[in-house]
DSSP file (Angstrom, degrees, kcal/mol; ACC not computed):
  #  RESIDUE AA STRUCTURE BP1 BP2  ACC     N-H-->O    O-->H-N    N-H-->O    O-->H-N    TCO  KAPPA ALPHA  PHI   PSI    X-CA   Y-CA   Z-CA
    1    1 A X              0   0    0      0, 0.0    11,-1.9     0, 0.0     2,-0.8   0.000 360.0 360.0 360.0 136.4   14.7    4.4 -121.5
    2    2 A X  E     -A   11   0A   0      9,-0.2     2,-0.5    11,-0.0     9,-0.3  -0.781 360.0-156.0-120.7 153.0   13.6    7.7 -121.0
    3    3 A X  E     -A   10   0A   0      7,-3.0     7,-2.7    -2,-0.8     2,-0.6  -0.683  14.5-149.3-123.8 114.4   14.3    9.7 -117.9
    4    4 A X        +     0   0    0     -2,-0.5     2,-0.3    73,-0.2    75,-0.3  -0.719  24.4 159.5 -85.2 124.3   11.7   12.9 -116.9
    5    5 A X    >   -     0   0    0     -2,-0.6     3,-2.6     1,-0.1    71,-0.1  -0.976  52.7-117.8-146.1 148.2   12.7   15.6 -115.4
    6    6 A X  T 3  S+     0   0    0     69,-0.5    -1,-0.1    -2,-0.3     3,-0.1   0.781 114.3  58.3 -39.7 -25.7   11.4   19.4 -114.9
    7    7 A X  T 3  S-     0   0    0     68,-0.5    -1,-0.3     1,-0.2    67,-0.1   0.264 126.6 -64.5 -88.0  12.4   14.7   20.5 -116.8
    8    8 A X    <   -     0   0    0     -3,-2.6    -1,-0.2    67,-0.1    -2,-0.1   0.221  55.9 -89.4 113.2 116.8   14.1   18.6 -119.9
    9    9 A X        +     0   0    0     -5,-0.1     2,-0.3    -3,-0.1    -5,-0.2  -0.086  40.8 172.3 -38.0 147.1   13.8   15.0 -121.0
   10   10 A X  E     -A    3   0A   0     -7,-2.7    -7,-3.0    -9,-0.0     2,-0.3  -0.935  26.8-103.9-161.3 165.8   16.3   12.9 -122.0
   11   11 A X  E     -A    2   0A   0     -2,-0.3     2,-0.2    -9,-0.3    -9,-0.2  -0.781  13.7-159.7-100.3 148.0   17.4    9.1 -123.0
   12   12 A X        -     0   0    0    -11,-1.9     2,-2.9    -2,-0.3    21,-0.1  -0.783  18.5-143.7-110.9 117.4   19.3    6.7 -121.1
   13   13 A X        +     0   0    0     19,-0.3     2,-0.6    -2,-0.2    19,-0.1  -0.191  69.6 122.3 -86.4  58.2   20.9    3.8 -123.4
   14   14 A X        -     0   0    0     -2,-2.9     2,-0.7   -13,-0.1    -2,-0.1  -0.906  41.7-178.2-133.7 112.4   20.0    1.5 -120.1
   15   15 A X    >   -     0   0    0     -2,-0.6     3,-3.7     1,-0.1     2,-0.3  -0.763   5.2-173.3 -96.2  78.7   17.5   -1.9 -120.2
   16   16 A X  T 3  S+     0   0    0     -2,-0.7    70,-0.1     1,-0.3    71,-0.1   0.495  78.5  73.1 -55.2  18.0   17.2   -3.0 -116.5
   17   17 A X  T 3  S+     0   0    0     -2,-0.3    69,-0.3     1,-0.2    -1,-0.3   0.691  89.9  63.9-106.6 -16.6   15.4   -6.0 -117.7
   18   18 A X  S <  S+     0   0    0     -3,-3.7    -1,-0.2    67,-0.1    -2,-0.2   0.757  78.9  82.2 -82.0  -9.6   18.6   -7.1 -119.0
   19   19 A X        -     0   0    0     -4,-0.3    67,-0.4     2,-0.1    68,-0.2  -0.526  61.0-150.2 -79.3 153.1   20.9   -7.7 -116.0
   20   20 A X  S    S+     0   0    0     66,-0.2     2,-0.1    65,-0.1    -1,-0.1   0.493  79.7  42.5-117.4 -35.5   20.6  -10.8 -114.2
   21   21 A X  S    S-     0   0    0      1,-0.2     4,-0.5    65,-0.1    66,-0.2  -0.271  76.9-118.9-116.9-152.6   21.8   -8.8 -110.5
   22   22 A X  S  > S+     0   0    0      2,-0.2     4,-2.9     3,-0.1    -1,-0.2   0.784 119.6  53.9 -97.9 -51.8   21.2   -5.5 -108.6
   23   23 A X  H  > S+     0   0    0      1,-0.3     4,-3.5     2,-0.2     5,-0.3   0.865 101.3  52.6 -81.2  -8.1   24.6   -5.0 -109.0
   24   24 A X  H  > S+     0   0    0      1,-0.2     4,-2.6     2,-0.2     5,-0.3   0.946 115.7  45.2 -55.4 -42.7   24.9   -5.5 -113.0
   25   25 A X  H  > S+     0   0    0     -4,-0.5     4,-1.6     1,-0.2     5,-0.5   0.943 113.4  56.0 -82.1 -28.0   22.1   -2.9 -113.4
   26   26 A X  H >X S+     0   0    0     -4,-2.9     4,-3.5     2,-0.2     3,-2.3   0.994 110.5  36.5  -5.8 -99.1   23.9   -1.1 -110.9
   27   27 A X  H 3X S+     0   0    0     -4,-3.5     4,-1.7     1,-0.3    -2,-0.2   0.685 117.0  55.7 -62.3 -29.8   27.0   -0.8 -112.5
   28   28 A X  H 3X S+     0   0    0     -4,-2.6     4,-1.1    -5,-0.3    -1,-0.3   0.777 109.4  42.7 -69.7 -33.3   25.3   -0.5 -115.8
   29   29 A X  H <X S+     0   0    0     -3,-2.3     4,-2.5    -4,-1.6     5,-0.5   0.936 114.8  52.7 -64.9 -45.8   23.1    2.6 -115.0
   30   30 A X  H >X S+     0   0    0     -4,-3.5     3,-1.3    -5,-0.5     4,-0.8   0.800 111.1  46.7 -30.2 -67.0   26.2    4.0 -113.2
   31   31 A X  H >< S+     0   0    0     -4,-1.7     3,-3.9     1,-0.3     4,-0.5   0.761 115.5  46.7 -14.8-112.9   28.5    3.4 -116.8
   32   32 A X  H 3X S+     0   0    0     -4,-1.1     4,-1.2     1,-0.4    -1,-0.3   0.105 110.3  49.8 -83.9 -21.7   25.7    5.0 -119.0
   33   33 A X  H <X S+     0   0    0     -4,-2.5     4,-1.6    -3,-1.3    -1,-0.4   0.381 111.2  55.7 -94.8 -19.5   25.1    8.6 -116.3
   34   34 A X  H <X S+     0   0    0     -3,-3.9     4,-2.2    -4,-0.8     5,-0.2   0.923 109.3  45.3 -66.7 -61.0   29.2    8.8 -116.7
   35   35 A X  H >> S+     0   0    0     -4,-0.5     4,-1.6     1,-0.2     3,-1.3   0.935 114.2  42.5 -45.5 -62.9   28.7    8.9 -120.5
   36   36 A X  H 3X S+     0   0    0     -4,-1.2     4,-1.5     2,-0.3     3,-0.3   0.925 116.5  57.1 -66.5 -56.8   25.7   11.6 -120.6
   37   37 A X  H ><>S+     0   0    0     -4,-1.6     5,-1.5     1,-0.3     3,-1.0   0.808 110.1  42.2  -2.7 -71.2   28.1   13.7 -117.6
   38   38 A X  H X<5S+     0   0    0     -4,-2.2     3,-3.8    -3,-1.3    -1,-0.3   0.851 109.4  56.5 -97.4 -31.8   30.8   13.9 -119.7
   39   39 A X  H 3<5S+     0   0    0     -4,-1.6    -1,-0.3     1,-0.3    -2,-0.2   0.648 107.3  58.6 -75.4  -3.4   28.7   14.8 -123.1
   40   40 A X  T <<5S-     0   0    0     -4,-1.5    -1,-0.3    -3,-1.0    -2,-0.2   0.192 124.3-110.7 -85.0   5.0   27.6   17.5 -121.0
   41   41 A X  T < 5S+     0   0    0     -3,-3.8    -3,-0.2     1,-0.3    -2,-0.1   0.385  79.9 112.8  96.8 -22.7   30.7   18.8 -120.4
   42   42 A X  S   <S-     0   0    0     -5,-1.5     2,-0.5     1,-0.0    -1,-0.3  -0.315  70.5-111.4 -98.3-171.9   31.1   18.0 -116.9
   43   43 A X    >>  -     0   0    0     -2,-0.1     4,-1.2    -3,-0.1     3,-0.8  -0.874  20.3-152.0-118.4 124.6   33.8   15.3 -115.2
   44   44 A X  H 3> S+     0   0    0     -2,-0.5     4,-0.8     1,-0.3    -1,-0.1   0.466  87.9  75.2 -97.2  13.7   31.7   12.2 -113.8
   45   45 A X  H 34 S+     0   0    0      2,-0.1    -1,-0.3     1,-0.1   -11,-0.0   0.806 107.3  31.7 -64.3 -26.9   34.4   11.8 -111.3
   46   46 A X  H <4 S+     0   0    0     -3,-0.8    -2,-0.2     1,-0.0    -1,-0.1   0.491 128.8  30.6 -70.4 -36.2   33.2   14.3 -109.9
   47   47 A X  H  < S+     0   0    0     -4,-1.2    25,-0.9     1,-0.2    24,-0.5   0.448 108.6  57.3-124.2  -0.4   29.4   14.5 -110.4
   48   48 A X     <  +     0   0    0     -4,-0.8     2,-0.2    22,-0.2    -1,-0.2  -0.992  60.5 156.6-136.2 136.2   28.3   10.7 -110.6
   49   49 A X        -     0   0    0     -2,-0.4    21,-0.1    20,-0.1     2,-0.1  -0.619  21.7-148.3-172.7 133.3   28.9    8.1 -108.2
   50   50 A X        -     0   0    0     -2,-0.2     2,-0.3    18,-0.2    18,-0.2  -0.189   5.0-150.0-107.5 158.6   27.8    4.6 -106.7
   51   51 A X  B     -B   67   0B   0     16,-3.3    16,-2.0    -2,-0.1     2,-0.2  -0.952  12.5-141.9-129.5 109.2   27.6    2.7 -103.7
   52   52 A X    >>  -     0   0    0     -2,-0.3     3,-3.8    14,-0.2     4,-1.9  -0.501  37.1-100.9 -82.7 149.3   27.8   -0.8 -103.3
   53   53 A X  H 3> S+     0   0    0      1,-0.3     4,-3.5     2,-0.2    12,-0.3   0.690 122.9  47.7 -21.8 -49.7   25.6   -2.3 -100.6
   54   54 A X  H 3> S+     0   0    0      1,-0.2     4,-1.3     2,-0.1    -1,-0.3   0.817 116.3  46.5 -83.5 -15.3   28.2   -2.7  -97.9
   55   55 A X  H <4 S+     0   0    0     -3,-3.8     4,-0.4     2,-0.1    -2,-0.2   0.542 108.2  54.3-109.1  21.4   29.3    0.9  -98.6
   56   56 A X  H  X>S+     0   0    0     -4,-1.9     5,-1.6     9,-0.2     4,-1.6   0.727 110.0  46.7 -90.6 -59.1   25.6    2.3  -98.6
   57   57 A X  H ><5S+     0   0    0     -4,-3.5     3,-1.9     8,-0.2    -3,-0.1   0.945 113.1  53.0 -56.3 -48.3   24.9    0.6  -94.8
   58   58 A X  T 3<5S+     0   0    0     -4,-1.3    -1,-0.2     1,-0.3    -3,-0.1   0.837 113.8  38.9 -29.7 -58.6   28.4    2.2  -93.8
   59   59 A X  T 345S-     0   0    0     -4,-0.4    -1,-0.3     1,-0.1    -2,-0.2   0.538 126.5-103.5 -79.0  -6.8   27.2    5.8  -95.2
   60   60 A X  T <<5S+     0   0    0     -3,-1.9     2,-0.2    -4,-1.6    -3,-0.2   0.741  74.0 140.7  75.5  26.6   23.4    5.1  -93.6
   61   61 A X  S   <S-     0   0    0     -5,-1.6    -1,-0.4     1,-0.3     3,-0.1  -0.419  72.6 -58.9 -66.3 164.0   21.6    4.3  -96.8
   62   62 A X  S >  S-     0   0    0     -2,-0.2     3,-0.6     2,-0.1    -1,-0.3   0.111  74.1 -98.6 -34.9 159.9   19.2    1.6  -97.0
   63   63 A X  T 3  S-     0   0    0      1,-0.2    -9,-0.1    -7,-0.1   -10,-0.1  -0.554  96.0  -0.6 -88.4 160.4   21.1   -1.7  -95.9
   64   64 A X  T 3  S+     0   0    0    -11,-0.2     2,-0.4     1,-0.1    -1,-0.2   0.397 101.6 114.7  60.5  36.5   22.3   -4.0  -98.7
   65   65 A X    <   -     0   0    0     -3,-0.6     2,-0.4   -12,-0.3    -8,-0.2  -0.802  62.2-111.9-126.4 175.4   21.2   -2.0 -101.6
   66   66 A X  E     - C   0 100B   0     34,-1.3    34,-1.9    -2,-0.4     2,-0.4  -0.917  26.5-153.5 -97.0 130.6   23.2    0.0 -104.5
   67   67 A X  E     -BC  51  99B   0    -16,-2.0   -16,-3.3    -2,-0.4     2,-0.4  -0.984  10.8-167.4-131.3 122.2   23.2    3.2 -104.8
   68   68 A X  E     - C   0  98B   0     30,-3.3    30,-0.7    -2,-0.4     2,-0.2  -0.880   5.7-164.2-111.8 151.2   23.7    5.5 -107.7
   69   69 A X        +     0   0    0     -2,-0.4    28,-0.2    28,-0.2   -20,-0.1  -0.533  29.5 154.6 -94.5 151.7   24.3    9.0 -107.7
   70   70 A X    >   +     0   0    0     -2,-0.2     3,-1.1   -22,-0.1     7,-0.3  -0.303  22.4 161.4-163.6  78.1   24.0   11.6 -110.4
   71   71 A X  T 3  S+     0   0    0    -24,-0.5     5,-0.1     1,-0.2   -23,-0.1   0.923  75.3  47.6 -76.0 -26.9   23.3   15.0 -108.1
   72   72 A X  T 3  S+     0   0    0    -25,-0.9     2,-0.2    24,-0.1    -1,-0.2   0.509  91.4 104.8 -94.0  12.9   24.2   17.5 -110.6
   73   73 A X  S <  S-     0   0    0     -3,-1.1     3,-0.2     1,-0.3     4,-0.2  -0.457  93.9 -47.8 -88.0 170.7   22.1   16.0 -113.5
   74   74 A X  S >  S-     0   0    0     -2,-0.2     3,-1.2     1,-0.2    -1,-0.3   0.458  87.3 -70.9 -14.3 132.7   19.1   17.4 -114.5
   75   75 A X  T 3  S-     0   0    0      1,-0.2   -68,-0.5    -3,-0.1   -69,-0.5  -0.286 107.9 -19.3 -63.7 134.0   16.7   18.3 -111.5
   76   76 A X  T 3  S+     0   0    0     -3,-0.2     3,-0.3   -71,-0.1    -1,-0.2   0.932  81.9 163.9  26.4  75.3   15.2   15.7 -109.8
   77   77 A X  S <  S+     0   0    0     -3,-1.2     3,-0.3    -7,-0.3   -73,-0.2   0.505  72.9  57.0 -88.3   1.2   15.8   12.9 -113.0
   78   78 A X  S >  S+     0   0    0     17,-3.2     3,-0.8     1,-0.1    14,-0.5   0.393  74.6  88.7-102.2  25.0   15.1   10.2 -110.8
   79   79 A X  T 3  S+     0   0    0     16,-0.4    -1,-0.1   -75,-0.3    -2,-0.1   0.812  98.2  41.0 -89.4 -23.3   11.6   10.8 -109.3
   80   80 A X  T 3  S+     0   0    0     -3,-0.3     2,-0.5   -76,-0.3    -1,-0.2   0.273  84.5 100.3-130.9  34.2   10.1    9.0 -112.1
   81   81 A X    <   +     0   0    0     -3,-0.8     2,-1.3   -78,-0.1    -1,-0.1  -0.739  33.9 170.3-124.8  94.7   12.2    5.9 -112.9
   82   82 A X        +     0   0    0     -2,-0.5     2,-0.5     9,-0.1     9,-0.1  -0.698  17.9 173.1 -81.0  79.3   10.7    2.6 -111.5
   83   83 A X        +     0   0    0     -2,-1.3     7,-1.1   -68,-0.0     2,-0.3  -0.860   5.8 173.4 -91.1 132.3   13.0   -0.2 -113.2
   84   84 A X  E     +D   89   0B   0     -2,-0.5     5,-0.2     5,-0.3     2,-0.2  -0.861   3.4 166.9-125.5 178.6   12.9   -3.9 -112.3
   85   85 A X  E >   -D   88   0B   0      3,-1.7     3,-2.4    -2,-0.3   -68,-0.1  -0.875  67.3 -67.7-172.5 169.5   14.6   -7.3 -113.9
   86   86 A X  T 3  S+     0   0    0    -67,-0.4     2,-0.4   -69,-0.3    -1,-0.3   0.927 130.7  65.5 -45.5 -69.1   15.0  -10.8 -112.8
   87   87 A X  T 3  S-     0   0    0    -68,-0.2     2,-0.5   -66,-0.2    -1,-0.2   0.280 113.1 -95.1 -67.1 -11.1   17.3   -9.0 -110.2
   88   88 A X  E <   -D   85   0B   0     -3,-2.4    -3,-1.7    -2,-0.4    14,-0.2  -0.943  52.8 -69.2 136.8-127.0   15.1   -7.0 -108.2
   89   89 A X  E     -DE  84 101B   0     12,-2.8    12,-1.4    -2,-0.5    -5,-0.3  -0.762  23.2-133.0 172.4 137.5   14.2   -3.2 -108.7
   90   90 A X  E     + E   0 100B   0     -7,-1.1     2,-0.2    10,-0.3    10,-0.2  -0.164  25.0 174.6 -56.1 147.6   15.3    0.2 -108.5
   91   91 A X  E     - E   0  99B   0      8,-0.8     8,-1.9     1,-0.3    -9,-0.1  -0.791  39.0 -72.0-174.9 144.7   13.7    3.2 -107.0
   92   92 A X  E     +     0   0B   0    -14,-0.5     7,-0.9     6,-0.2    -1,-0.3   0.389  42.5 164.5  20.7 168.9   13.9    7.1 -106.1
   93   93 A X  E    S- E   0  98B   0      1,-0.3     2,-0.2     5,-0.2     5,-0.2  -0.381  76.8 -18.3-170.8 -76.6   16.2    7.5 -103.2
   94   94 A X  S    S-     0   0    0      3,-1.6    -1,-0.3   -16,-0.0     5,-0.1  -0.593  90.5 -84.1-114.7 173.3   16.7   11.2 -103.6
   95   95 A X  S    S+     0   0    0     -2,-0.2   -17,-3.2     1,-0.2   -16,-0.4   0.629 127.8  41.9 -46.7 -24.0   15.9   13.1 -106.7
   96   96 A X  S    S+     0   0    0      1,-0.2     2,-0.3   -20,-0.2    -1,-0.2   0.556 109.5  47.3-115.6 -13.9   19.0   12.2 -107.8
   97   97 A X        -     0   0    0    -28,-0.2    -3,-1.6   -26,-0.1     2,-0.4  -0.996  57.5-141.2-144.5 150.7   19.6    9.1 -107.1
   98   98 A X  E     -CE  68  93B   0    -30,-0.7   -30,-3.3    -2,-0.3    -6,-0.2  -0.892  11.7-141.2-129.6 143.8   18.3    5.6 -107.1
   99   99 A X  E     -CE  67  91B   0     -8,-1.9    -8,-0.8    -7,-0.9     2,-0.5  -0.676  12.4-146.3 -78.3 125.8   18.5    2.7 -104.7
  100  100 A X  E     +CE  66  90B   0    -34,-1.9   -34,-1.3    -2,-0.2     2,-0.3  -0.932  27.8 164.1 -97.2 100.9   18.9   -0.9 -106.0
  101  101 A X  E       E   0  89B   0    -12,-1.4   -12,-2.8    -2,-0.5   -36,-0.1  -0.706 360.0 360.0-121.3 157.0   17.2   -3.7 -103.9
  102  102 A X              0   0    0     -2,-0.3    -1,-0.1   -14,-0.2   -12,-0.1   0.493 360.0 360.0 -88.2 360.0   16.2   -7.4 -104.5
């Protein structure tokens, strides 16, 4: 997939159309934004990080959705990634991060 952003393109080794749930594509994006972090040099303990449904309503995200993080990649690389799958669909949240709903 490939992810636009004012700071430069880049590819994502990520097919939402393969996961069967929110949270596989989830967990999958999440996985594959650790890799590209760290080949950038930074620590994705630090700079990437997800929310599962019941700890997104906690924090006052959207209810019951997934949330992944990646604030210190490339500016606003999430503005232009609309994914769906059997599982639902993905969408903008922030610039930086995208929301996983059914």
């Amino acid at each position: 997939m490939k992810i636009y952003s004012p700071e430069g393109n880049f590819d994502i080794n990520w097919n939402p159309a393969k996961y069967k749930t929110k949270g596989g594509a989830a967990k999958a994006l999440y996985k594959e934004l650790c890799r590209i972090c760290k080949l950038q040099g930074a620590d994705p303990k630090w700079e990437v990080w997800m929310k599962s449904p019941i700890e997104s309503t906690a924090h006052g995200y959207c209810p019951n959705a997934w949330h992944v993080c990646w604030e210190s990649g490339p500016y606003d690389w999430a503005i232009n990634v609309f994914a769906s799958g059997e599982w639902g669909h993905c969408e903008t949240y922030w610039g930086f991060d995208l929301a996983f709903y059914e």
